[in-house]
N, CA, C and O atoms as a GROMACS GRO file, in nm:
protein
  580
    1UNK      N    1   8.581   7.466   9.017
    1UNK     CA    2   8.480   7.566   9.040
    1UNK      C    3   8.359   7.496   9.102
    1UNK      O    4   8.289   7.412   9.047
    2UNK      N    5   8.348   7.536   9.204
    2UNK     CA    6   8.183   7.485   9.278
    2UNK      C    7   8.035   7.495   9.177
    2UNK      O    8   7.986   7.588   9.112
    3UNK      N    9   8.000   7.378   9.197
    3UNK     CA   10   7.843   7.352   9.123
    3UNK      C   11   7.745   7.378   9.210
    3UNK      O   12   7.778   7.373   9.329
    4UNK      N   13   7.610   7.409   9.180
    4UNK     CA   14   7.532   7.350   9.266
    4UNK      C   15   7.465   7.185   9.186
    4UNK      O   16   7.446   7.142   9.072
    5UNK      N   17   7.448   7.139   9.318
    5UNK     CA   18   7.450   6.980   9.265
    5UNK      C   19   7.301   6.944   9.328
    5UNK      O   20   7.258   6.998   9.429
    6UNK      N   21   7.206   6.814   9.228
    6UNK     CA   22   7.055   6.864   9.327
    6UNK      C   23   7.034   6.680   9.300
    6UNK      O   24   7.026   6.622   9.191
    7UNK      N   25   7.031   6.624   9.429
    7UNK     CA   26   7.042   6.460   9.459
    7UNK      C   27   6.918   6.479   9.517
    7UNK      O   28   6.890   6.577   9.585
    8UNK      N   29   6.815   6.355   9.482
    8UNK     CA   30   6.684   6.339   9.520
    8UNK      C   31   6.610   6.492   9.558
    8UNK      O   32   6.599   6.521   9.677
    9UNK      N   33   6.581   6.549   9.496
    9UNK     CA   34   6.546   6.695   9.464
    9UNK      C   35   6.601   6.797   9.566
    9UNK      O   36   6.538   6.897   9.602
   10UNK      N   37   6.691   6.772   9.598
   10UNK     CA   38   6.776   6.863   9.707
   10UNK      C   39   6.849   6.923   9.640
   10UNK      O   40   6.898   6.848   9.554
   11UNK      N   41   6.883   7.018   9.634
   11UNK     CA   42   6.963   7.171   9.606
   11UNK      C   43   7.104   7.143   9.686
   11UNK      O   44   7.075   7.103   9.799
   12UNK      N   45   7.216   7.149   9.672
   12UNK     CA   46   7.325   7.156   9.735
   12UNK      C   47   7.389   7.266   9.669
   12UNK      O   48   7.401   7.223   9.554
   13UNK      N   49   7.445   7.402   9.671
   13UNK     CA   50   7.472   7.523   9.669
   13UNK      C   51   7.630   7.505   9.666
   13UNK      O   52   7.678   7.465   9.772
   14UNK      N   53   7.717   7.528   9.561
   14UNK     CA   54   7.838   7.558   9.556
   14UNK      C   55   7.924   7.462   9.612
   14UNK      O   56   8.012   7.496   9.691
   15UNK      N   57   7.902   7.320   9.572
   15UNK     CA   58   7.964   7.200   9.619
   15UNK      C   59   8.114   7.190   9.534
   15UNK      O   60   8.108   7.132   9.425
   16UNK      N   61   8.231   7.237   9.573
   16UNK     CA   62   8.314   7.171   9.449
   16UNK      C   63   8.387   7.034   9.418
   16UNK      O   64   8.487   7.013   9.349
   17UNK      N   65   8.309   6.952   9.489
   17UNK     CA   66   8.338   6.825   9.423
   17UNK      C   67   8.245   6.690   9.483
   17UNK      O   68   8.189   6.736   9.583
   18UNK      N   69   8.203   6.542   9.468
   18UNK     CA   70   8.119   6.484   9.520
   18UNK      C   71   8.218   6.327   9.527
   18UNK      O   72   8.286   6.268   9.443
   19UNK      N   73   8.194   6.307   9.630
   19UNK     CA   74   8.288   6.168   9.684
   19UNK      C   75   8.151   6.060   9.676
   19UNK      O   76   8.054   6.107   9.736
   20UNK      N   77   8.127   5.934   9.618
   20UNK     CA   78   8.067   5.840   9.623
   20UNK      C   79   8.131   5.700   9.668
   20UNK      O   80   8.212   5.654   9.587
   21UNK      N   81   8.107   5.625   9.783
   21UNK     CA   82   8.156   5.508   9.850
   21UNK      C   83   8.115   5.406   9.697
   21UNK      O   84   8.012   5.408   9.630
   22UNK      N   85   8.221   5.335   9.683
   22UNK     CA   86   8.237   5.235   9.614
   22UNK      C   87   8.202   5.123   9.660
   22UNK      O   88   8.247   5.123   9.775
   23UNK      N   89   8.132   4.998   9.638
   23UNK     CA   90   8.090   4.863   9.667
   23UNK      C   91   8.199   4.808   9.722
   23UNK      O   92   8.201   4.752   9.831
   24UNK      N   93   8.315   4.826   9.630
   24UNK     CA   94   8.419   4.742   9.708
   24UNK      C   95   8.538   4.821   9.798
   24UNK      O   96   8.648   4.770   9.820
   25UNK      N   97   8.505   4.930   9.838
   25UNK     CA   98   8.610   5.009   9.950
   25UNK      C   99   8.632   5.101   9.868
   25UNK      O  100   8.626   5.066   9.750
   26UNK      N  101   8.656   5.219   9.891
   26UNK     CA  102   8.738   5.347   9.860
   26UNK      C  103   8.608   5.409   9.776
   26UNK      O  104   8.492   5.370   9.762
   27UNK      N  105   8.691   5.540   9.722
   27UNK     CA  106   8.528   5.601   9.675
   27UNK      C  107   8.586   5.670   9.557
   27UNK      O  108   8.703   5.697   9.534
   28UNK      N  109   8.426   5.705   9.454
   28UNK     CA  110   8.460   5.770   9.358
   28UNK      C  111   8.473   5.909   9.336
   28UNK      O  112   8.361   5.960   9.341
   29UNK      N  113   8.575   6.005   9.310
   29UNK     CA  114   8.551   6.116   9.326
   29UNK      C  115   8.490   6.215   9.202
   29UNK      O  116   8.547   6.210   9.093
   30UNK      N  117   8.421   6.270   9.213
   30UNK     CA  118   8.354   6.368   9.105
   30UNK      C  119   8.366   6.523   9.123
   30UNK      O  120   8.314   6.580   9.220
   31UNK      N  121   8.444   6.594   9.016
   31UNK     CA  122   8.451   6.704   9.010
   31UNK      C  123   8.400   6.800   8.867
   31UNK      O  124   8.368   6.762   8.754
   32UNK      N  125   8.406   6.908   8.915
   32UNK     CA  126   8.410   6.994   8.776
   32UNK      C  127   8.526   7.030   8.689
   32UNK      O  128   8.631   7.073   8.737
   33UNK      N  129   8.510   7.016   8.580
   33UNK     CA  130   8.653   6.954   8.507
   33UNK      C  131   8.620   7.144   8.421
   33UNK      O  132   8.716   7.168   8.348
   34UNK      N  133   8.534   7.239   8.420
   34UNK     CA  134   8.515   7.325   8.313
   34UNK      C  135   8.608   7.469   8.379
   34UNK      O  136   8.574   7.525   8.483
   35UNK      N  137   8.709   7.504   8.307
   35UNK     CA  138   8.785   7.602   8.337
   35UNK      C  139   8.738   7.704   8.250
   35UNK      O  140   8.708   7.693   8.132
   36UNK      N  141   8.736   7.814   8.330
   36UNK     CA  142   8.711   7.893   8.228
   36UNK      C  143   8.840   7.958   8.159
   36UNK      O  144   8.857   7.944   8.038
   37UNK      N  145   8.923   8.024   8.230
   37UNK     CA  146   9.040   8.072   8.142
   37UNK      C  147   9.175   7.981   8.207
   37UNK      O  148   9.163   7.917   8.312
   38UNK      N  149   9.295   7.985   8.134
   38UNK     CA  150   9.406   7.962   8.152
   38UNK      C  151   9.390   7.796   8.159
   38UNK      O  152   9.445   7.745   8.256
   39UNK      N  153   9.317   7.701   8.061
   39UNK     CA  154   9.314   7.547   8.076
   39UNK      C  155   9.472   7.520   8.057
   39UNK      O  156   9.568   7.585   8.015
   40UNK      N  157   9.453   7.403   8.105
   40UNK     CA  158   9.575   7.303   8.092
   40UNK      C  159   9.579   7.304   7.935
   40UNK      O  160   9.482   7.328   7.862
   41UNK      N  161   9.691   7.278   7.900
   41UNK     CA  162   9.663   7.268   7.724
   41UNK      C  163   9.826   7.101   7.748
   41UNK      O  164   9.914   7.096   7.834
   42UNK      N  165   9.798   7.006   7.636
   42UNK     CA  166   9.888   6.874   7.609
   42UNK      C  167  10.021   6.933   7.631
   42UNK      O  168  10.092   6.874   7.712
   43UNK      N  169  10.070   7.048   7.571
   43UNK     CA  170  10.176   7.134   7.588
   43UNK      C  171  10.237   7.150   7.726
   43UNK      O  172  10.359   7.140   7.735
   44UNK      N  173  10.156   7.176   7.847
   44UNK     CA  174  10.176   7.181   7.967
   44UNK      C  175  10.162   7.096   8.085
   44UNK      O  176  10.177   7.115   8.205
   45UNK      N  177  10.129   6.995   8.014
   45UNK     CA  178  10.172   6.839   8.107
   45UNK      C  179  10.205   6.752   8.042
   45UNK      O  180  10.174   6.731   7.924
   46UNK      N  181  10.310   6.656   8.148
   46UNK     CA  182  10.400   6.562   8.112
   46UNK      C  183  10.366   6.466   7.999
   46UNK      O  184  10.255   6.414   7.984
   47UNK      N  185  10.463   6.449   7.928
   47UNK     CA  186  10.396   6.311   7.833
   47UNK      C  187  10.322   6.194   7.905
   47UNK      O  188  10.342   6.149   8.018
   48UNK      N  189  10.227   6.156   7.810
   48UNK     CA  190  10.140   6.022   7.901
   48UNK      C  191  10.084   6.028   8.042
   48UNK      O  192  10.042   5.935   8.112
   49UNK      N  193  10.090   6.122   8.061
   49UNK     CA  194  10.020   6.228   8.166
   49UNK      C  195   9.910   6.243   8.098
   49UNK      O  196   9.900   6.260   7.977
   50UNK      N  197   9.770   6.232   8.230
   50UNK     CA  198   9.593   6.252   8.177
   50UNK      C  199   9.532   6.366   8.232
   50UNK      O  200   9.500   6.326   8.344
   51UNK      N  201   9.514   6.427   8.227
   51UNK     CA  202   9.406   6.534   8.290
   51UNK      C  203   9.270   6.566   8.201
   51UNK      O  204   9.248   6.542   8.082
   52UNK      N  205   9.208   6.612   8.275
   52UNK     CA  206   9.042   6.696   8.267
   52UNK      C  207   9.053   6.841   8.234
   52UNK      O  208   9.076   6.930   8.317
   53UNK      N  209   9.031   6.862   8.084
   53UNK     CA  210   9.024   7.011   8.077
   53UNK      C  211   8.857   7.058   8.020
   53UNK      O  212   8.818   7.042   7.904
   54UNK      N  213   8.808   7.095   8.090
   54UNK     CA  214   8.664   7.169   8.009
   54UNK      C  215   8.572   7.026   7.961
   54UNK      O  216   8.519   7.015   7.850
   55UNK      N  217   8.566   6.905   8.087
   55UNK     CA  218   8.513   6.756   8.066
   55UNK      C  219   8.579   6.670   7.981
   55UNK      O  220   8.573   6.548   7.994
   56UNK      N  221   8.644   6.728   7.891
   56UNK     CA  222   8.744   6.610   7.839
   56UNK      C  223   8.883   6.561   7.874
   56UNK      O  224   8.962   6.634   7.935
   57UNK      N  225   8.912   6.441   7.836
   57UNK     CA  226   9.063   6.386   7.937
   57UNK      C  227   9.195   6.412   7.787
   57UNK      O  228   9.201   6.375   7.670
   58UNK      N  229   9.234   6.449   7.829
   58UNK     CA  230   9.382   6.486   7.730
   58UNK      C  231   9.450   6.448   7.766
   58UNK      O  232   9.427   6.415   7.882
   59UNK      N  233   9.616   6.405   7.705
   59UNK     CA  234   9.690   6.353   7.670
   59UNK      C  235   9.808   6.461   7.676
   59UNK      O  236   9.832   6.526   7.574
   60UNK      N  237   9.906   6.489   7.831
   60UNK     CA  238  10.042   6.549   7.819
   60UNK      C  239  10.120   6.506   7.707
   60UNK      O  240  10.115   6.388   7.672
   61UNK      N  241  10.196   6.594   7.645
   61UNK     CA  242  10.308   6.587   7.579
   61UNK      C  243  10.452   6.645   7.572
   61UNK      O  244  10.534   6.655   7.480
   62UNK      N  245  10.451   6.687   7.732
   62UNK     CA  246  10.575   6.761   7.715
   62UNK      C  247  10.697   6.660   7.749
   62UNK      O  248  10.683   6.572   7.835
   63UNK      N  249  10.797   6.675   7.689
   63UNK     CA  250  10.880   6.574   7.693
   63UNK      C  251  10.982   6.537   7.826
   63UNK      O  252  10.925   6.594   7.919
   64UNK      N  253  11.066   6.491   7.864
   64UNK     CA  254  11.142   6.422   7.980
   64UNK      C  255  11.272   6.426   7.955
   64UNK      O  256  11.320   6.357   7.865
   65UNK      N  257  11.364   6.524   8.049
   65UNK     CA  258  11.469   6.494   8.010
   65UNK      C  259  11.532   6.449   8.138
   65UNK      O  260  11.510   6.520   8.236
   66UNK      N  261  11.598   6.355   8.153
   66UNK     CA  262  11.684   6.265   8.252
   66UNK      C  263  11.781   6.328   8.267
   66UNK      O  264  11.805   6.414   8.182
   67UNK      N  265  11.887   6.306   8.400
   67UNK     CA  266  11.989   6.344   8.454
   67UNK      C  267  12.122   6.385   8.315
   67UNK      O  268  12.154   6.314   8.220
   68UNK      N  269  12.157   6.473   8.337
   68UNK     CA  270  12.238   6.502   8.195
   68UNK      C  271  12.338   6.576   8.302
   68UNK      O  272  12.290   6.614   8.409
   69UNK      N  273  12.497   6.598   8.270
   69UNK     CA  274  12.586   6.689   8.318
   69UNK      C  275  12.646   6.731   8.147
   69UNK      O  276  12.646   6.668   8.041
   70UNK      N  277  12.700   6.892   8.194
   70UNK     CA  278  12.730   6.964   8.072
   70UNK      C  279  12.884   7.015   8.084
   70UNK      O  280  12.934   7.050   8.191
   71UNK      N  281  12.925   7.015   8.008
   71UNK     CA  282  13.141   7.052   8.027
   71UNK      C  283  13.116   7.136   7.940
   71UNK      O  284  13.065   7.139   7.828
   72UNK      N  285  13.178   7.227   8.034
   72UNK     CA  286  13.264   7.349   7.969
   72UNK      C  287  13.285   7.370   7.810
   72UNK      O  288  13.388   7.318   7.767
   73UNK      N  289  13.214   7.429   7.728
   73UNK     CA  290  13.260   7.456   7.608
   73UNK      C  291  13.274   7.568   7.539
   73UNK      O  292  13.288   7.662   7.618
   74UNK      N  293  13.277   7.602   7.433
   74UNK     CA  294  13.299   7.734   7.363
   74UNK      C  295  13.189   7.720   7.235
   74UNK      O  296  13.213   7.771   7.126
   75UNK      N  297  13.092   7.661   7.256
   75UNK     CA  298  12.966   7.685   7.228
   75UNK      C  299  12.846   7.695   7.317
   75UNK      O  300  12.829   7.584   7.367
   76UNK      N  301  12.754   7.782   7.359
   76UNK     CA  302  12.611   7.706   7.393
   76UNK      C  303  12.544   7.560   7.400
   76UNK      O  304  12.528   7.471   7.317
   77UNK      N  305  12.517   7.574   7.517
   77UNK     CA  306  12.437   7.417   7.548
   77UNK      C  307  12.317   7.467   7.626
   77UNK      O  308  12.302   7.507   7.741
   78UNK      N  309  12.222   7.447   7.504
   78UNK     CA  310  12.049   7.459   7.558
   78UNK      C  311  11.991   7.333   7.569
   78UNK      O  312  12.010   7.233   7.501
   79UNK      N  313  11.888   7.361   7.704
   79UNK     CA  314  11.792   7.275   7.777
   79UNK      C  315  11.700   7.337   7.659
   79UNK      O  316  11.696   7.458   7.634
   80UNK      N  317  11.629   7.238   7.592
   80UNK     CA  318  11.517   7.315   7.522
   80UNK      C  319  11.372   7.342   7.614
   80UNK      O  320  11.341   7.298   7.725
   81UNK      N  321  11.308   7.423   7.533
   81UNK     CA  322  11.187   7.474   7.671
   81UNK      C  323  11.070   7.367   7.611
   81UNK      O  324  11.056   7.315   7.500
   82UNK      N  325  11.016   7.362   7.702
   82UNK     CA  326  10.898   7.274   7.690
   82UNK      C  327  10.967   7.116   7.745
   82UNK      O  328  10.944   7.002   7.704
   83UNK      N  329  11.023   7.146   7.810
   83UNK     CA  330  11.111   7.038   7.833
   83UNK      C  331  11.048   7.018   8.057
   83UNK      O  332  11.001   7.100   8.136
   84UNK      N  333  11.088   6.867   8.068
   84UNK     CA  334  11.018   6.826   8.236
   84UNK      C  335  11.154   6.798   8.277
   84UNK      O  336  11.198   6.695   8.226
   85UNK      N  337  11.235   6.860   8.356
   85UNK     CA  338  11.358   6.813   8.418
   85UNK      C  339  11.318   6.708   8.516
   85UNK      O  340  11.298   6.732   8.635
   86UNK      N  341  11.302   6.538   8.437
   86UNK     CA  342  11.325   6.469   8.562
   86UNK      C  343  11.430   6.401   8.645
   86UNK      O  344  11.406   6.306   8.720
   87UNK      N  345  11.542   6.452   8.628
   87UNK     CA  346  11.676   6.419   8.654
   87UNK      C  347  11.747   6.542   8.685
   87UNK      O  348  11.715   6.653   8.642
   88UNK      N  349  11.869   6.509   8.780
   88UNK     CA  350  11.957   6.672   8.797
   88UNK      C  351  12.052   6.677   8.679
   88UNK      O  352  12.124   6.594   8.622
   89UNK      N  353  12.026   6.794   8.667
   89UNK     CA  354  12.126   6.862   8.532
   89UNK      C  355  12.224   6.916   8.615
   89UNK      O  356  12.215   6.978   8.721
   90UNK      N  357  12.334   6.877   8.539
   90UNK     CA  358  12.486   6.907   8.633
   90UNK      C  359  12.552   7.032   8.565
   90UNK      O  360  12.522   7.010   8.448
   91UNK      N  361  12.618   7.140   8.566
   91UNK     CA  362  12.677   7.218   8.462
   91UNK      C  363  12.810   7.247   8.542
   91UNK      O  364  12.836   7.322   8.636
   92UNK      N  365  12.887   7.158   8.466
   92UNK     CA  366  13.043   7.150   8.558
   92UNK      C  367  13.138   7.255   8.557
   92UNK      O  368  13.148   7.338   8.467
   93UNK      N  369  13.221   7.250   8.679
   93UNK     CA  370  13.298   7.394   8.698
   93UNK      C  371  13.427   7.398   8.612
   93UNK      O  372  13.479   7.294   8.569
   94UNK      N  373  13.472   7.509   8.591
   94UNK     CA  374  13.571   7.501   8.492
   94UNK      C  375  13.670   7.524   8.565
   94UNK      O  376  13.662   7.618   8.644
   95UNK      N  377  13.793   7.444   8.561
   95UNK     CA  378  13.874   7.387   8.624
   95UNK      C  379  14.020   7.497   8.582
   95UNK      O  380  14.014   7.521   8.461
   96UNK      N  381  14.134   7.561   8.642
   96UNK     CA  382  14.175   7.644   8.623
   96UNK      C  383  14.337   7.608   8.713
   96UNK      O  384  14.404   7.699   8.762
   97UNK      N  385  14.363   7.514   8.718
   97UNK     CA  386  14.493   7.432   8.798
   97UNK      C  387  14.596   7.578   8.785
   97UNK      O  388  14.612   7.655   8.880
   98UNK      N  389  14.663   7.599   8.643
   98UNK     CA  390  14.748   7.637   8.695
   98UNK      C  391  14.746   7.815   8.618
   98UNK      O  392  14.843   7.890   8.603
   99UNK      N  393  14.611   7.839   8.582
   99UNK     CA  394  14.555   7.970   8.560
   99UNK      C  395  14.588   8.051   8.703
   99UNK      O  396  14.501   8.037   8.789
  100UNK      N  397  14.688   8.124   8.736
  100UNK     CA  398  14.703   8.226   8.887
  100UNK      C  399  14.749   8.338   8.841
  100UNK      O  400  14.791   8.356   8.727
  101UNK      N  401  14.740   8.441   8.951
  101UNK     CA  402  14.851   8.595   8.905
  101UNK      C  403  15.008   8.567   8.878
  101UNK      O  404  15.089   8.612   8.798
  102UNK      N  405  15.013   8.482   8.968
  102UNK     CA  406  15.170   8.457   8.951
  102UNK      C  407  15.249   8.381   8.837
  102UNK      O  408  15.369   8.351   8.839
  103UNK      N  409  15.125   8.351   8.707
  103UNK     CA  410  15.171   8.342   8.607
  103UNK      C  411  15.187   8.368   8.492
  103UNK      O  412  15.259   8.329   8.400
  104UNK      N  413  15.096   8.454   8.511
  104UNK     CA  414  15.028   8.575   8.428
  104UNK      C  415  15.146   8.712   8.384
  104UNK      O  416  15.249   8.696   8.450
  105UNK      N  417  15.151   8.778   8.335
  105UNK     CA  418  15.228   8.906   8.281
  105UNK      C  419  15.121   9.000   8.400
  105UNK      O  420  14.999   8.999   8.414
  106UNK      N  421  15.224   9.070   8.468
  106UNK     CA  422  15.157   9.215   8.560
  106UNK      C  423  15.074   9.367   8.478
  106UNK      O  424  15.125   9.466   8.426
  107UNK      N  425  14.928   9.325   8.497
  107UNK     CA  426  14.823   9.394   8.412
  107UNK      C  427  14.787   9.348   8.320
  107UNK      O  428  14.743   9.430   8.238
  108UNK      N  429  14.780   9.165   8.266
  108UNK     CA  430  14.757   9.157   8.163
  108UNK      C  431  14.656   9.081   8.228
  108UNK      O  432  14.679   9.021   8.334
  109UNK      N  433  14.542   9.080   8.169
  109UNK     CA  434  14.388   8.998   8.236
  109UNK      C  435  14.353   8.900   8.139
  109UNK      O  436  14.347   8.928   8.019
  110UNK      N  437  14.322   8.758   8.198
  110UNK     CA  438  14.292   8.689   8.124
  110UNK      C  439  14.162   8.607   8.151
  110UNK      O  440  14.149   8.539   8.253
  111UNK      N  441  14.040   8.618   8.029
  111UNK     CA  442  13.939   8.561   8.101
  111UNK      C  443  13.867   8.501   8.017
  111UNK      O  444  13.850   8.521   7.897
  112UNK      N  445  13.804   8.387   8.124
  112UNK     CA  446  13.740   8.246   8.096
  112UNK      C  447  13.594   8.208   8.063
  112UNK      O  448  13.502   8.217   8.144
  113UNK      N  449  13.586   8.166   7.933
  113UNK     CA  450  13.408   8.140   7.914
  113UNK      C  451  13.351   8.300   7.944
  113UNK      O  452  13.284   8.324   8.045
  114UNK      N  453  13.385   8.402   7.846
  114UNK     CA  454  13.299   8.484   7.848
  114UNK      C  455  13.220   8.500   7.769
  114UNK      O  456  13.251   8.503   7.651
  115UNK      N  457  13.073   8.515   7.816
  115UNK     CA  458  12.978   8.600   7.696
  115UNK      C  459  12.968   8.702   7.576
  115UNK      O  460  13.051   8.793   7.571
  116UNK      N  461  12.907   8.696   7.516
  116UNK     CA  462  12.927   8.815   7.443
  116UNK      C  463  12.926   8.959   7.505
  116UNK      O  464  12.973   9.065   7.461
  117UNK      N  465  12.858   8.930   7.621
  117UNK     CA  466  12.842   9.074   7.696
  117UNK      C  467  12.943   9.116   7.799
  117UNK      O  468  12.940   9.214   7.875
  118UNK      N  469  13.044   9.014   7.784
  118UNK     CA  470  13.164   8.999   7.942
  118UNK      C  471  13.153   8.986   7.984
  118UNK      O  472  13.233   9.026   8.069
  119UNK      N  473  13.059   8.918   8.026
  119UNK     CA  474  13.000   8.785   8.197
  119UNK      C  475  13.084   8.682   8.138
  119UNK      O  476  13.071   8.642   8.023
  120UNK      N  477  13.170   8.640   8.222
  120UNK     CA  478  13.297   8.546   8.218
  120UNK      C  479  13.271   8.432   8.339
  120UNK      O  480  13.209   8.470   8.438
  121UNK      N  481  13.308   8.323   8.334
  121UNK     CA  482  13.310   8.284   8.415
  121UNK      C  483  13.413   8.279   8.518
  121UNK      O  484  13.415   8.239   8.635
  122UNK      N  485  13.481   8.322   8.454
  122UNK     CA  486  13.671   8.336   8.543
  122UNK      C  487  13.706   8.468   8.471
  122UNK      O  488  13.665   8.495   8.358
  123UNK      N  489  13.804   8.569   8.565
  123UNK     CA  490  13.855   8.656   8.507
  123UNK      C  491  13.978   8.653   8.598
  123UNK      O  492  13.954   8.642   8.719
  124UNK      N  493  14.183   8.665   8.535
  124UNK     CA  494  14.263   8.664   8.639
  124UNK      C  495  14.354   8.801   8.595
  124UNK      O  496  14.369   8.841   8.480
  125UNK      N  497  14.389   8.839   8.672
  125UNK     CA  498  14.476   8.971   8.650
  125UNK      C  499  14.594   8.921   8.701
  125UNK      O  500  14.603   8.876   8.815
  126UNK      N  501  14.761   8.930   8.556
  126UNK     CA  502  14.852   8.894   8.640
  126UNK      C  503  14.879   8.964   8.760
  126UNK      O  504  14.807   9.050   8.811
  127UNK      N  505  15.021   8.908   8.819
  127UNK     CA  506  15.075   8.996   8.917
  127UNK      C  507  15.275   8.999   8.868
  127UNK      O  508  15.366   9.063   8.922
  128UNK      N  509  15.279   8.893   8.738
  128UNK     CA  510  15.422   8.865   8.745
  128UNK      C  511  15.493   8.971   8.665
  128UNK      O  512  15.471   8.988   8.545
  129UNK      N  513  15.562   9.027   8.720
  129UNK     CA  514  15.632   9.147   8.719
  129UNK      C  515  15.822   9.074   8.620
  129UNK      O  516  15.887   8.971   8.638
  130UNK      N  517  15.840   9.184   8.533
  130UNK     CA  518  15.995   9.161   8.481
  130UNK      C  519  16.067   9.117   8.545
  130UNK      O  520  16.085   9.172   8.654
  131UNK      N  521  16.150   8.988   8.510
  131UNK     CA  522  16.315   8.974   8.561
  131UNK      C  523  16.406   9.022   8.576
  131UNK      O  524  16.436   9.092   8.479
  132UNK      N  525  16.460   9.023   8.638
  132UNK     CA  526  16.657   9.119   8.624
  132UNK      C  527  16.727   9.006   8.592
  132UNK      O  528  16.659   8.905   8.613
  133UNK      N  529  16.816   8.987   8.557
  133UNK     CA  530  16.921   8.946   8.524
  133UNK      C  531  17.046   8.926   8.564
  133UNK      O  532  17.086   8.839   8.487
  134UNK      N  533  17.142   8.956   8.646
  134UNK     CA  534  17.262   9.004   8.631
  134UNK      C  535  17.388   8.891   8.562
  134UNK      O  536  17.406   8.784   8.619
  135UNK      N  537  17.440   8.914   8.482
  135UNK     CA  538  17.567   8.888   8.404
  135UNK      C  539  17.681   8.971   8.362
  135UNK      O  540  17.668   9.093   8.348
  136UNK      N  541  17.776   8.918   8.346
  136UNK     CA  542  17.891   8.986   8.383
  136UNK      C  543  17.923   9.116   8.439
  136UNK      O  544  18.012   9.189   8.394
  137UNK      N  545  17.844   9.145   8.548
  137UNK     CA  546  17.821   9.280   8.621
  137UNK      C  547  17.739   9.330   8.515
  137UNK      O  548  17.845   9.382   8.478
  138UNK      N  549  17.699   9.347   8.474
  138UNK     CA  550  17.573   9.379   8.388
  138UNK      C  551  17.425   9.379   8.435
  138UNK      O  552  17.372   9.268   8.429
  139UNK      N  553  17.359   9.467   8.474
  139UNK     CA  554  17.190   9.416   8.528
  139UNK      C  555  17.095   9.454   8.367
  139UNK      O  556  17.069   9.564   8.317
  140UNK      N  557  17.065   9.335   8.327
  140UNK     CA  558  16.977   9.343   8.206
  140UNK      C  559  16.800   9.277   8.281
  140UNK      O  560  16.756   9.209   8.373
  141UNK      N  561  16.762   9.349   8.176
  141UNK     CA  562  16.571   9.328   8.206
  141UNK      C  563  16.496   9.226   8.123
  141UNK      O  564  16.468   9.242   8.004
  142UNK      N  565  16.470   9.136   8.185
  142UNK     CA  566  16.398   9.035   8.124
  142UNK      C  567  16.199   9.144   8.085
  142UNK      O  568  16.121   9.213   8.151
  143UNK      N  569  16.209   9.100   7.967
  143UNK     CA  570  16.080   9.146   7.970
  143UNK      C  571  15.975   9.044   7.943
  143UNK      O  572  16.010   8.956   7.864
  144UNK      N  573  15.864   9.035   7.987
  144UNK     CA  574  15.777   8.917   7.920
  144UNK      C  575  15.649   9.054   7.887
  144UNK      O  576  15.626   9.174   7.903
  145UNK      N  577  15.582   8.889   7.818
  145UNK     CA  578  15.452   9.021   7.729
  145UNK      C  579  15.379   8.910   7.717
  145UNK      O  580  15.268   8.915   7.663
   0.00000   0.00000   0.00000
């Protein structure tokens, strides 16, 4: 938020920040650190991370989680919140070799990693239809189920 700032009795009007040349190269920068709503709070920056909230310097604490990959299971796997993804999180595909229609029973649906709500990640509808048979001139019906 812009100050007015008043150097050797001069008035400077809505300055938001002041750069001072350093003795030995580069310069110091000066700002207004006073927020009025929505501050940074330790919660919302990184651990060991510093910032300026309302003139004082605080201390991030949100935690770090590194490259992680996740397999397929039949439980839940939570990223907890408050959490800094500094690594890629992998969430691997579920692998289905010899899951097809053609091995399946015809109308029978079979499906993979679903939710409680039926968001599945795989869903297959057979296509394999009864056998015939024939023996001793006989045509008998294989049934599967």
């Amino acid at each position: 938020m812009a100050q007015n700032v008043v150097i050797n009795s001069v008035t400077y009007q809505n300055v938001p920040e002041v750069d001072i040349p350093l003795s030995g190269g580069g310069t110091a920068k000066f700002m207004d650190t006073t927020i009025s709503s929505n501050a940074a709070a330790a919660g919302s920056i990184l651990s060991g991370k510093k910032a300026y909230v309302n003139g004082s310097e605080i201390t991030g604490n949100i935690s770090s989680k590194s490259a992680a990959s996740y397999n397929p299971s039949t439980s839940d796997q939570t990223i907890n919140a408050s959490q800094y993804l500094s690594g890629a999180q992998t969430i691997r595909a579920v692998t289905m070799t010899n899951l097809t229609a053609a091995n399946i029973a015809n109308g029978v649906t079979v499906k993979i990693g679903c939710s409680a709500d039926d968001d599945c990640v795989a869903s297959v509808t057979g296509s394999l239809t009864a056998a015939t048979i024939t023996q001793d001139g006989t045509t008998k019906v294989l049934s599967i189920s």
